[in-house]
C-alpha positions in Angstrom: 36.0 0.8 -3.3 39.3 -0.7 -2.2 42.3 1.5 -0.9 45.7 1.4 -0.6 46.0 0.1 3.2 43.5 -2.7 2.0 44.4 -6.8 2.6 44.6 -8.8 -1.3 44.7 -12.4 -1.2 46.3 -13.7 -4.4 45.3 -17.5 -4.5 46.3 -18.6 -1.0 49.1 -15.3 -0.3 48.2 -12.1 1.4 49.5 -9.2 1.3 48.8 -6.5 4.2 48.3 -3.6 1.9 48.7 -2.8 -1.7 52.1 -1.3 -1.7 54.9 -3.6 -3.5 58.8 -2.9 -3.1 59.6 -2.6 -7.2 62.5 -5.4 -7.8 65.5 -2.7 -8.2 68.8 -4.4 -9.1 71.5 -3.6 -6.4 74.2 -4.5 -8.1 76.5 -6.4 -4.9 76.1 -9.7 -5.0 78.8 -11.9 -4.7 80.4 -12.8 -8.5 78.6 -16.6 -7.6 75.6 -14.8 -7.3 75.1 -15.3 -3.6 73.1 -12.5 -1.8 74.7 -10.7 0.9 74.4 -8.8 3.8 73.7 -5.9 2.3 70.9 -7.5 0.5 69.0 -8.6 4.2 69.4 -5.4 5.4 68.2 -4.0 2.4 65.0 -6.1 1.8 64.6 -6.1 5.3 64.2 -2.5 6.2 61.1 -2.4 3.8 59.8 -5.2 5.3 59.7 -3.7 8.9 59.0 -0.1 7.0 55.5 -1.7 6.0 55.3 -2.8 2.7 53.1 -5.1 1.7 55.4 -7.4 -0.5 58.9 -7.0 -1.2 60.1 -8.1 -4.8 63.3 -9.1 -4.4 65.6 -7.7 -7.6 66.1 -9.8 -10.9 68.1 -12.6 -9.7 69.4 -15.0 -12.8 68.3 -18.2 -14.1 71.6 -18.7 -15.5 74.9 -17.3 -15.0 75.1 -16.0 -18.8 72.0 -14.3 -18.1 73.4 -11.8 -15.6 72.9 -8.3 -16.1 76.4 -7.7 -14.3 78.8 -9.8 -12.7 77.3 -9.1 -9.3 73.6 -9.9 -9.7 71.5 -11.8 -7.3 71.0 -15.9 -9.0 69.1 -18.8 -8.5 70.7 -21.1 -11.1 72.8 -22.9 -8.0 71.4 -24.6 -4.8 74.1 -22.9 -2.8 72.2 -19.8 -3.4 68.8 -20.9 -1.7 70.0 -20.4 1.9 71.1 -16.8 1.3 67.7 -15.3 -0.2 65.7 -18.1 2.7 67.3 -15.9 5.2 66.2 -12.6 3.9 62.3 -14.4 3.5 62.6 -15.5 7.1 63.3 -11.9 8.1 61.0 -10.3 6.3 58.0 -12.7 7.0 58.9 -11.9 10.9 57.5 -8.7 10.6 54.9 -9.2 8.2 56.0 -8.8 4.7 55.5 -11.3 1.8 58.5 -11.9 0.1 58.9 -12.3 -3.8 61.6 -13.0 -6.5 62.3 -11.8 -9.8 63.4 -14.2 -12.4 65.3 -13.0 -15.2 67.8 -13.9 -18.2 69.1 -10.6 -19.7 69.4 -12.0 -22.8 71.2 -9.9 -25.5 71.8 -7.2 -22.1 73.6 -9.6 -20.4 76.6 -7.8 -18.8 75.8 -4.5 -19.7 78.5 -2.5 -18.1 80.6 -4.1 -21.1 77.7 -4.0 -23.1 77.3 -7.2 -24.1 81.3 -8.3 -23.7 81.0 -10.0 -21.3 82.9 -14.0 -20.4 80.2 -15.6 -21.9 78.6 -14.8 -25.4 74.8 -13.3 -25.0 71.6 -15.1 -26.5 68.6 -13.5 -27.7 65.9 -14.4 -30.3 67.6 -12.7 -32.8 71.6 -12.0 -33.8 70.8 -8.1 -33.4 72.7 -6.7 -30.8 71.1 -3.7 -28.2 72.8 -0.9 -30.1 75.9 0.4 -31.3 78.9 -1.3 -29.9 77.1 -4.1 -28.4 78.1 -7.5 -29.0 75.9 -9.1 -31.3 74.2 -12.3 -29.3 73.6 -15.7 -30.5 70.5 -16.3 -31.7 69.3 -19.1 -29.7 68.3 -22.6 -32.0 65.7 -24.9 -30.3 67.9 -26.3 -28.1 69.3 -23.2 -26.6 65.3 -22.2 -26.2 65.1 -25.5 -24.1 68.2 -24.6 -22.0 66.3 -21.3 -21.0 62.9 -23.1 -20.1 64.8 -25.2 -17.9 66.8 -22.4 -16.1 63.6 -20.5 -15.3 62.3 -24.5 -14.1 65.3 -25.0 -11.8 65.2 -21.4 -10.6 60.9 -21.5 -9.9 62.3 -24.8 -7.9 65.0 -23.4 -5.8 62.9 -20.1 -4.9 60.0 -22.4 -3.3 63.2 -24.2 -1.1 64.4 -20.6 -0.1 60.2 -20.6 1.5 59.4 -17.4 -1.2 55.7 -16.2 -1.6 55.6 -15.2 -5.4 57.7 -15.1 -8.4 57.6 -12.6 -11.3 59.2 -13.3 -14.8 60.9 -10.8 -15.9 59.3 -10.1 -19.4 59.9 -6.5 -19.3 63.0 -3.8 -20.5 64.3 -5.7 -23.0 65.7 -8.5 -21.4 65.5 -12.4 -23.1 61.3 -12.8 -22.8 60.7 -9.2 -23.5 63.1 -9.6 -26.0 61.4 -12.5 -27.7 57.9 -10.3 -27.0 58.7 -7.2 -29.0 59.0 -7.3 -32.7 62.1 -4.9 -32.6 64.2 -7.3 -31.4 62.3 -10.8 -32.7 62.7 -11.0 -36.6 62.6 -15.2 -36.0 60.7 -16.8 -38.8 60.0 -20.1 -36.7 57.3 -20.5 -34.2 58.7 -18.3 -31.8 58.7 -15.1 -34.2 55.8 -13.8 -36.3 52.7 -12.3 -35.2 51.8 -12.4 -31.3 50.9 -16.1 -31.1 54.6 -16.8 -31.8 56.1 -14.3 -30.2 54.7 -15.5 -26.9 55.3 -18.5 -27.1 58.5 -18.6 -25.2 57.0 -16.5 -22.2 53.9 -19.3 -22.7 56.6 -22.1 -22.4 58.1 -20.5 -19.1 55.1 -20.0 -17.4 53.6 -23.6 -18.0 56.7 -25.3 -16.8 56.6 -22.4 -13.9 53.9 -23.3 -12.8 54.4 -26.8 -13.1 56.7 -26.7 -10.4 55.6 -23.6 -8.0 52.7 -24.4 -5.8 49.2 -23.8 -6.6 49.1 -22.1 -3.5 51.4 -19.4 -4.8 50.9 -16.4 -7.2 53.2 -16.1 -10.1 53.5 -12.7 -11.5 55.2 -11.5 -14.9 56.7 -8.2 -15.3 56.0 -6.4 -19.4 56.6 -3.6 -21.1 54.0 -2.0 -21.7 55.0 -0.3 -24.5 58.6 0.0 -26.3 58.1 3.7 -27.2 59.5 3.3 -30.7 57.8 3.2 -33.6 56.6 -0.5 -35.0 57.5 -1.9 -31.5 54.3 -3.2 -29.0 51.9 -0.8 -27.5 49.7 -1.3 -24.6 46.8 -3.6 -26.5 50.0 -5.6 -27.5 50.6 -6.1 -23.6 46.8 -6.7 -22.5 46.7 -9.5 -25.2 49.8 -10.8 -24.1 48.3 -10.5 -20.4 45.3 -12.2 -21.6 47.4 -15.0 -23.1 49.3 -15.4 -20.2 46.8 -15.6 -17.3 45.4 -18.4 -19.3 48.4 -20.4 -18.5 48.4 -18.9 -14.7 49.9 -16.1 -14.5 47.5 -14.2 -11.7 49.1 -10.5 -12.4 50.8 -8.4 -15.0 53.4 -5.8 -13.2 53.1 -3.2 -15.5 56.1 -1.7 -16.9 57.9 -0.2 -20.2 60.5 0.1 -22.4 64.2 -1.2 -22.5 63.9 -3.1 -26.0 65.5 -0.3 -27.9 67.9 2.7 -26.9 64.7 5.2 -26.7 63.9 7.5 -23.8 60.2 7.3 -22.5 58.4 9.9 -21.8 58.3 10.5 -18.0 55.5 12.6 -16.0 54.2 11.7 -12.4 52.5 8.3 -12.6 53.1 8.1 -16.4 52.6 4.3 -16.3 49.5 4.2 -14.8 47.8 4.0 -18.0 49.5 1.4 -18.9 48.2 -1.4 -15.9 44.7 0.2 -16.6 44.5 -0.6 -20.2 46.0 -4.8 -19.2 43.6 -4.8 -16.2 40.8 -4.0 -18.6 41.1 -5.0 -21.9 43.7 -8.1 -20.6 40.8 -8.9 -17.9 44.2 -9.5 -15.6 45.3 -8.1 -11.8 47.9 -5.5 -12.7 50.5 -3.7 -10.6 51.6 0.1 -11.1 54.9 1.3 -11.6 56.6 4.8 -12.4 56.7 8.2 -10.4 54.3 6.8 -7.8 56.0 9.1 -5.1 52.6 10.9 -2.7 50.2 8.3 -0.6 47.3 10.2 -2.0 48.3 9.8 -5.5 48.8 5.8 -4.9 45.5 5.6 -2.9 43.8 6.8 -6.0 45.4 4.6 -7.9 44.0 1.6 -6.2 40.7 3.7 -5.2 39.8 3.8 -9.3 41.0 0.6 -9.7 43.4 1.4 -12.3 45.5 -1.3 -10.7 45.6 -3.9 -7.8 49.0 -3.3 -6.6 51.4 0.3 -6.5 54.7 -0.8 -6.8 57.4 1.6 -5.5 60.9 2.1 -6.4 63.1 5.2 -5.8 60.1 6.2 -3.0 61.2 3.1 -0.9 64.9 4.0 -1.7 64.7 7.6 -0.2 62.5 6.3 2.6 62.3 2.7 4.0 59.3 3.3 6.1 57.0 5.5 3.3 54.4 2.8 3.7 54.2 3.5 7.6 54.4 7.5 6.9 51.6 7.0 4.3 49.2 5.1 6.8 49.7 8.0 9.1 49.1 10.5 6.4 46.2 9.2 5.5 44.4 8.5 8.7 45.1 4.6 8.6 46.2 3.1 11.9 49.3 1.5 11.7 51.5 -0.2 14.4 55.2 0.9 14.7 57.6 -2.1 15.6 58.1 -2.1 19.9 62.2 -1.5 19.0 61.0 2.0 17.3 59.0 3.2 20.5 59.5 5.0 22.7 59.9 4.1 26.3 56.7 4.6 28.1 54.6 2.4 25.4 54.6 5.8 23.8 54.4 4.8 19.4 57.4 6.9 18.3 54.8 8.7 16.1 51.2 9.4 17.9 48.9 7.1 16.1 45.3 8.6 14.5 
C-alpha cells in the first residue's frame, strides 16, 4: 500500500512525498500583481520544510479577475521573473513547484464585495449575496476573453520554469461558478444540465493543455459539494472529474463550497470523503483537503487510498517544516538541510 513519505510521478513530474502546500491566498502582492519578497520567503520555507509540491496561491488570469487588489497574476510577462525566482528556490531543495490559475469571477474584489474598479463577470447577472454588485453576465465573446486569459497565463507559468498548474474550479470563483447550478441559470450551451455547465472548464483545459507541456501535470481544484440545497454534490464532482480527465486533467484537488453564502460543516478531515468518492466513481487522481492537521491521520489517508495527495493549509502555516516533523514521527528517515545542523555533522534532530 502506498504511504505518505512515498515518491508519485505524475506524467514526467515527481514529487518526493505526498504532502502538497494548499494554494492559500496571501493577500501582498504588489497592486500589478507582481510577487514579492514575502512571497519567496514564504513558498520557500515549505520548500526547504519538506513538502512535496508547493501550490503557489490563486494568481489571476486577468486583472478583473483578482480576488483583491494585491493578488498574485500571470496576465502580464513582467510577472514571469518574479514567481521563476521563487521555482528556482524551491526546486534547490527539492520541492516541485505549482501555480493556481484563477478568475474570481462574480468574487472579484471581495473586500468591496464586488465594487471593485472594474465591473465583475460571471455566467449569470446574480450577484454573491446581499450587497454585492451584480456581475455581467459574460456573452460569447466575454467567454472567449476568459479562455484566452487562462491560455496566456498556462504560457507565462511554463516561462517562469513551473511544474504543474491547477484551475481554480473551486469556492465559487468564475469556473466553479459556471459549474454549479446556483450560480448558472444560462440557457445557452454553457448552462443546462452538466454537459453545458462544463463546458467552459472543458474549453480551459483543452486550450491548457494545448499550450503546457505534455510532460507536465495539470490539476483542477472543485467543489465538491456547495452545501446548499439544489446546488452539486459529490457524484456531480466525480462526473465532472470524469469529464475533465478526458480532456487531460491528471488530478481533481478536492475541495468545497464558496458558490453560495452557506457554512460547511467542518470536523477533522471532513473532506476526505469528498476525493474518495471523485477518485472512485470519477476514476481520477485526487488530492485531500480540510483539517488534515496529525501525520498519522494523513498517512491513512494515502494508506486507504482515499486520495493520492494530502494537501495542507493552516498545518504548513503554523509549522513550515510539519512534513520533516512528520517523517520523524513516523519513523521515515528524512535529511535536514546542512545550514539547520548542528556543528559536528550532528542532524539538529537525531534521525530514526
Amino acid at each position: 500500500m502506498p504511504h505518505l513519505f512515498d515518491p508519485l510521478t505524475i506524467r514526467d513530474i515527481t514529487f518526493r512525498n505526498r504532502i502538497m502546500m494548499s494554494p492559500m491566498c496571501q493577500y501582498v502582492a504588489r497592486t500589478d500583481g507582481r510577487a514579492t519578497d514575502w512571497h519567496l520567503v514564504h513558498y520557500g520555507s515549505r520548500a526547504v520544510g519538506g513538502v512535496g509540491l508547493v501550490m503557489i496561491e490563486a494568481t489571476a488570469v486577468e486583472s478583473r479577475g483578482r480576488i483583491s487588489a494585491n493578488d498574485l497574476g500571470l496576465w502580464s510577462d513582467e510577472q514571469i521573473e518574479p514567481l521563476a525566482r521563487i521555482a528556482r528556490f524551491c526546486h534547490e531543495h527539492g520541492a516541485a513547484v505549482g501555480v493556481q490559475l484563477a478568475h474570481a469571477g462574480r468574487k472579484a474584489w471581495s473586500s468591496a464585495r464586488g465594487h471593485g474598479p472594474e465591473a465583475p463577470v460571471a455566467p449569470s447577472a446574480i450577484p454573491f449575496d446581499t450587497d454585492w454588485r451584480t456581475p455581467e453576465a459574460l456573452d460569447k465573446a466575454g467567454i472567449d476573453t476568459v479562455v484566452t486569459a487562462f491560455t496566456d497565463a498556462a504560457v507565462r507559468a511554463e516561462k517562469a520554469g513551473l511544474d504543474v498548474i491547477e484551475i481554480h474550479g473551486a469556492h465559487g470563483y468564475l469556473v466553479s461558478e459556471f459549474l454549479s447550478p446556483l450560480a448558472n441559470q444560462r440557457e445557452d450551451a454553457y448552462g443546462g444540465d452538466h454537459a453545458g455547465r462544463v463546458r467552459l472548464a472543458e474549453r480551459i483545459t483543452d486550450r491548457v493543455r494545448d499550450v503546457w507541456p505534455e510532460t507536465k501535470p495539470l490539476f483542477i481544484r472543485l467543489s465538491c459539494t456547495d452545501w446548499a440545497s439544489g446546488g452539486n454534490e459529490p457524484p456531480d464532482a466525480a462526473l465532472f472529474g470524469r469529464i475533465l480527465s478526458g480532456h487531460g486533467v491528471d488530478l481533481v484537488d478536492c475541495s468545497s463550497g464558496g458558490v453560495v453564502a452557506t457554512r460547511p460543516r467542518v470536523s477533522p478531515g471532513y473532506q476526505v470523503p469528498f476525493a474518495s468518492c471523485v477518485r472512485l466513481e470519477g476514476e481520477v487522481p485526487t488530492a485531500a483537503v480540510g483539517l488534515i492537521t496529525r501525520p498519522e491521520q494523513a498517512d491513512a489517508i494515502i494508506a486507504a487510498e482515499q486520495a493520492d495527495l494530502v494537501a495542507l493549509g493552516r498545518s504548513l502555516l503554523r509549522n513550515p517544516y510539519w512534513a520533516r516533523h512528520a517523517a520523524r514521527s513516523l519513523g521515515v528517515a528524512t535529511v535536514w538541510p546542512a545550514s539547520y545542523q548542528v556543528i559536528g555533522s550532528i542532524p539538529a534532530y537525531p534521525e530514526r
